[in-house]
PASELUM-529800 format. One record per residue: residue in one letter; x, y, z of N, C-alpha, C, O in turn. Coordinates in pm, whole numbers. Layout:
% PASELUM-529800
+------+--------+--------+--------+--------+--------+--------+--------+--------+--------+--------+--------+--------+
: code :   n.xx :   n.yy :   n.zz :  ca.xx :  ca.yy :  ca.zz :   c.xx :   c.yy :   c.zz :   o.xx :   o.yy :   o.zz :
+------+--------+--------+--------+--------+--------+--------+--------+--------+--------+--------+--------+--------+
:    a :      X :      Y :      Z :      X :      Y :      Z :      X :      Y :      Z :      X :      Y :      Z :
...
+------+--------+--------+--------+--------+--------+--------+--------+--------+--------+--------+--------+--------+
***
This chain:
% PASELUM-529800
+------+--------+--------+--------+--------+--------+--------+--------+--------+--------+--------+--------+--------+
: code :   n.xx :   n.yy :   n.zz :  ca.xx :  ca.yy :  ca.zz :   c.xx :   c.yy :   c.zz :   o.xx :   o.yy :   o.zz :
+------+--------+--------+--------+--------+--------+--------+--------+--------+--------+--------+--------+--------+
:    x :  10571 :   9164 :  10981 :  10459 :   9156 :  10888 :  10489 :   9048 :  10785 :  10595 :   9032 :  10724 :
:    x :  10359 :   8965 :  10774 :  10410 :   8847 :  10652 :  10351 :   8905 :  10507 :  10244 :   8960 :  10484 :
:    x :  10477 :   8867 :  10408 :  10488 :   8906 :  10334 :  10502 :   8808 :  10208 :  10596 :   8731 :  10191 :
:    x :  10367 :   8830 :  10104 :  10303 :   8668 :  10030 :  10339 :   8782 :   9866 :  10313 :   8902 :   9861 :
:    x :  10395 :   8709 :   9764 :  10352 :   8801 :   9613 :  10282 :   8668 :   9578 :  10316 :   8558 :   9622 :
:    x :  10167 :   8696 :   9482 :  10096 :   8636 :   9444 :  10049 :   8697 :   9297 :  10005 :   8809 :   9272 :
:    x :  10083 :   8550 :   9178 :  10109 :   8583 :   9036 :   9950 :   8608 :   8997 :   9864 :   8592 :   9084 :
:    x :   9912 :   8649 :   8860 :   9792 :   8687 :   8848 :   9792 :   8663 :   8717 :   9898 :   8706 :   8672 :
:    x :   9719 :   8610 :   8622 :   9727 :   8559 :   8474 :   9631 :   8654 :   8383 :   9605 :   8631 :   8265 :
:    x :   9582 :   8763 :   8460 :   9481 :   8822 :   8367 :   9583 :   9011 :   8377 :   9690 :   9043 :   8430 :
:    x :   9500 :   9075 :   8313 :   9585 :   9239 :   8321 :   9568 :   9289 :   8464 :   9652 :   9350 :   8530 :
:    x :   9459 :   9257 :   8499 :   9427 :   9336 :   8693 :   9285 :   9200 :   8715 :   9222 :   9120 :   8646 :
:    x :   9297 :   9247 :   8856 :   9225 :   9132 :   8923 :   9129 :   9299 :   9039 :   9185 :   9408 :   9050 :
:    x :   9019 :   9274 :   9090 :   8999 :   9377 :   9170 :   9043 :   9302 :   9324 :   9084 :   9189 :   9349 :
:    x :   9016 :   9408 :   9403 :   9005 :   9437 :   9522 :   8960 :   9266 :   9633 :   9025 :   9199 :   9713 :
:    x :   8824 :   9259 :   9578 :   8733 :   9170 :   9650 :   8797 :   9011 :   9594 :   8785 :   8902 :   9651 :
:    x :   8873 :   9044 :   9448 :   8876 :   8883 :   9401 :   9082 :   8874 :   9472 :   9162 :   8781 :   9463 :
:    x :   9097 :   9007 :   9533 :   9203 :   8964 :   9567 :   9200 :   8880 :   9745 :   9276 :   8798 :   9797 :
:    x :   9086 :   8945 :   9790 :   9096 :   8896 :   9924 :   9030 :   8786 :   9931 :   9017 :   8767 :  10052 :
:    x :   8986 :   8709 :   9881 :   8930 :   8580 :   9810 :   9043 :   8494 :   9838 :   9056 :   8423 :   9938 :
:    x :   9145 :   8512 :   9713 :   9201 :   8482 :   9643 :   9319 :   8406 :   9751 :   9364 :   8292 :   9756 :
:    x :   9351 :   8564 :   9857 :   9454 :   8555 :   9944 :   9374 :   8487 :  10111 :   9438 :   8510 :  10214 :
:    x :   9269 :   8427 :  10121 :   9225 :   8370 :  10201 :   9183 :   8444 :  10301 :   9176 :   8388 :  10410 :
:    x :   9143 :   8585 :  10292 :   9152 :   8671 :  10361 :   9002 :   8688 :  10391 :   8984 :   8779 :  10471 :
:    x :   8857 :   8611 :  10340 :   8769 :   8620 :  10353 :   8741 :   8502 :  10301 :   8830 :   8445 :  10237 :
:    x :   8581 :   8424 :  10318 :   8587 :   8272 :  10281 :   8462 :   8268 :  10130 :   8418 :   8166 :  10079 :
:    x :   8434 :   8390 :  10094 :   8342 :   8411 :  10013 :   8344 :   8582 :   9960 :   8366 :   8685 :  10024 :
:    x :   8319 :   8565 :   9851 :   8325 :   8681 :   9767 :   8230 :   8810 :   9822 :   8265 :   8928 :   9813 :
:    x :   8073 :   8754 :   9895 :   7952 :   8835 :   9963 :   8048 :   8878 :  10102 :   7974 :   8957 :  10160 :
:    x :   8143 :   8869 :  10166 :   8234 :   8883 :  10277 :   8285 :   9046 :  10217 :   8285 :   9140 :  10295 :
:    x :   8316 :   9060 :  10106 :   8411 :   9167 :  10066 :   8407 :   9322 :  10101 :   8502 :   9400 :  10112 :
:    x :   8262 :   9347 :  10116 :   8204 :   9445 :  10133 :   8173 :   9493 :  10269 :   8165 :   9616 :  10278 :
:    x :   8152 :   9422 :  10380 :   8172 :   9395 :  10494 :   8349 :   9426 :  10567 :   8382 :   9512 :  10648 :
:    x :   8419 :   9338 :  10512 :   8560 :   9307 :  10533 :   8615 :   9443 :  10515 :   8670 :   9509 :  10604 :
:    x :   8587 :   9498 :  10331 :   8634 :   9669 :  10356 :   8598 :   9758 :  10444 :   8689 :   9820 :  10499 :
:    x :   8489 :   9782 :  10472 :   8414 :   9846 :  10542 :   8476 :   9817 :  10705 :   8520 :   9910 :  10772 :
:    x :   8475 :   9736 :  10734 :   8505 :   9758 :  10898 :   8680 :   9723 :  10935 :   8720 :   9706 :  11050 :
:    x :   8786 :   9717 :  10788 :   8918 :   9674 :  10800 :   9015 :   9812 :  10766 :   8954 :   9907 :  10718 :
:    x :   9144 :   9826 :  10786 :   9186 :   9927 :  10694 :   9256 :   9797 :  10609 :   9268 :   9681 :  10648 :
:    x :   9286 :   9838 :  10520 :   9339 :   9810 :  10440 :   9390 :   9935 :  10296 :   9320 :  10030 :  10263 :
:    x :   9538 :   9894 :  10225 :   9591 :   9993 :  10164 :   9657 :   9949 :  10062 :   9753 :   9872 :  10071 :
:    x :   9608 :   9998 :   9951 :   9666 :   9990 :   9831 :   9788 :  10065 :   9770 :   9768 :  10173 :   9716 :
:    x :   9893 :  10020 :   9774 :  10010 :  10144 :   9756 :   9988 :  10260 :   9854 :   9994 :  10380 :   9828 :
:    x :   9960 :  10196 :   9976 :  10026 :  10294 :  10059 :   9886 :  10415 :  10095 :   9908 :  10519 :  10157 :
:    x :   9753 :  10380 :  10047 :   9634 :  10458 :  10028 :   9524 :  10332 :  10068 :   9501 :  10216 :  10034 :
:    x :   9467 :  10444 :  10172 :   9363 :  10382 :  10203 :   9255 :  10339 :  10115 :   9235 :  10419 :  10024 :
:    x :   9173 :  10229 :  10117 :   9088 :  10172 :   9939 :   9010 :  10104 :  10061 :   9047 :  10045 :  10163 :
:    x :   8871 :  10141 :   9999 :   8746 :  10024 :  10095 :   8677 :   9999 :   9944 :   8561 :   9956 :   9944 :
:    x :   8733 :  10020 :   9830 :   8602 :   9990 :   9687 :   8623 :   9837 :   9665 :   8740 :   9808 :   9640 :
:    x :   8543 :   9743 :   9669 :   8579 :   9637 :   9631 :   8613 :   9575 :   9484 :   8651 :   9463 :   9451 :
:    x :   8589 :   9681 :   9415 :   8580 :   9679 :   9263 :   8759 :   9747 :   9182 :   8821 :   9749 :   9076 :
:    x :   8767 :   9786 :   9305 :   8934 :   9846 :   9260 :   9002 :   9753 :   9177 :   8975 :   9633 :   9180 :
:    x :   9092 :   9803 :   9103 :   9112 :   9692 :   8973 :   9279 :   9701 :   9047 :   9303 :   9811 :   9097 :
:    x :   9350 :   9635 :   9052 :   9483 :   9585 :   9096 :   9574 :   9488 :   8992 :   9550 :   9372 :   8959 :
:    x :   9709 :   9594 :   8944 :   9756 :   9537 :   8861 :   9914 :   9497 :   8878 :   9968 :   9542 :   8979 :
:    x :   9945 :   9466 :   8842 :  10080 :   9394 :   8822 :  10167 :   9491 :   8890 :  10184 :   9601 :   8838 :
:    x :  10239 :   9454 :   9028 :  10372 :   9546 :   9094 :  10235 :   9630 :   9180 :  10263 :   9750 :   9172 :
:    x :  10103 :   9614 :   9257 :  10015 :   9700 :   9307 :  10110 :   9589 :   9435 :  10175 :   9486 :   9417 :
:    x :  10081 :   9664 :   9559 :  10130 :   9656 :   9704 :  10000 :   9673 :   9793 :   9987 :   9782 :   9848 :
:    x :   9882 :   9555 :   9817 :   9809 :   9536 :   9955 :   9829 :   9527 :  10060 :   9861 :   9413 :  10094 :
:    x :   9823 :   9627 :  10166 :   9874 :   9567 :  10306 :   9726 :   9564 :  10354 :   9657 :   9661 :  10323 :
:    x :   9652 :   9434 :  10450 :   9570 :   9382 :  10491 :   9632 :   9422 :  10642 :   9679 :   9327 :  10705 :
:    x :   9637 :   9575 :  10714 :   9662 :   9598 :  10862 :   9618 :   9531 :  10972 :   9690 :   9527 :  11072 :
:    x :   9503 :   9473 :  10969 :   9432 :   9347 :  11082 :   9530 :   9235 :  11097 :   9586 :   9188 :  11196 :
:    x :   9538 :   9202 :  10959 :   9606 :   9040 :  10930 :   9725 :   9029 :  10934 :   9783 :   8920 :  10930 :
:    x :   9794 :   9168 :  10944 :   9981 :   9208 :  10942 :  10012 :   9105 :  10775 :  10086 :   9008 :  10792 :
:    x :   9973 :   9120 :  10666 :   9964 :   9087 :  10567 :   9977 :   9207 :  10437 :   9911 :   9305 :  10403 :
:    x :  10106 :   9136 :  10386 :  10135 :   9268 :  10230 :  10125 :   9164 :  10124 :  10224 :   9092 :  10115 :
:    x :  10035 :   9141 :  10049 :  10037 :   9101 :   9889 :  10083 :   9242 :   9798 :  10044 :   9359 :   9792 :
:    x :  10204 :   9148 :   9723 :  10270 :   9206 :   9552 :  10212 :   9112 :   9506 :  10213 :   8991 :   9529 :
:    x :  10126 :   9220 :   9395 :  10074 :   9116 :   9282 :  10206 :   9126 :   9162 :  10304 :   9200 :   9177 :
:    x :  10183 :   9037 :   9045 :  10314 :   8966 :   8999 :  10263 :   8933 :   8853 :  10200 :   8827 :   8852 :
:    x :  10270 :   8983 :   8749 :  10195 :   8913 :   8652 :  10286 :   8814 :   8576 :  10240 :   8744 :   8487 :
+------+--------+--------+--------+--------+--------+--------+--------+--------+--------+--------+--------+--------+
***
């Protein structure tokens, strides 16, 4: 599994601006879609909200993409 930390300059970033962010969709209107038919896991818990707020030391694994973002502030 590839394994990316990626720094973040604000207190939390959500869900949708992380898979953006991490190239994991090519547009922000993708996000809702992408949760919905992906698993994906936030610390280890399944999360489809795109609004989830994700903060500093949170652990994404993207299961489709074999992809773990540590966010990093």
């Amino acid at each position: 599994m590839l394994e990316k930390i990626i720094t973040i300059s604000t207190d939390f970033i959500t869900l949708g601006q992380l898979l953006k962010l991490a190239n994991v969709i090519s547009s922000g209107a993708e996000a809702k879609y992408y949760l919905a038919s992906n698993e994906v896991l936030v610390n280890d818990i399944y999360e489809n909200r795109r609004g989830k707020k994700l903060y500093s030391g949170d652990k994404v694994t993207f299961v489709k993409n074999n992809l773990t973002i540590t966010l990093k502030k």
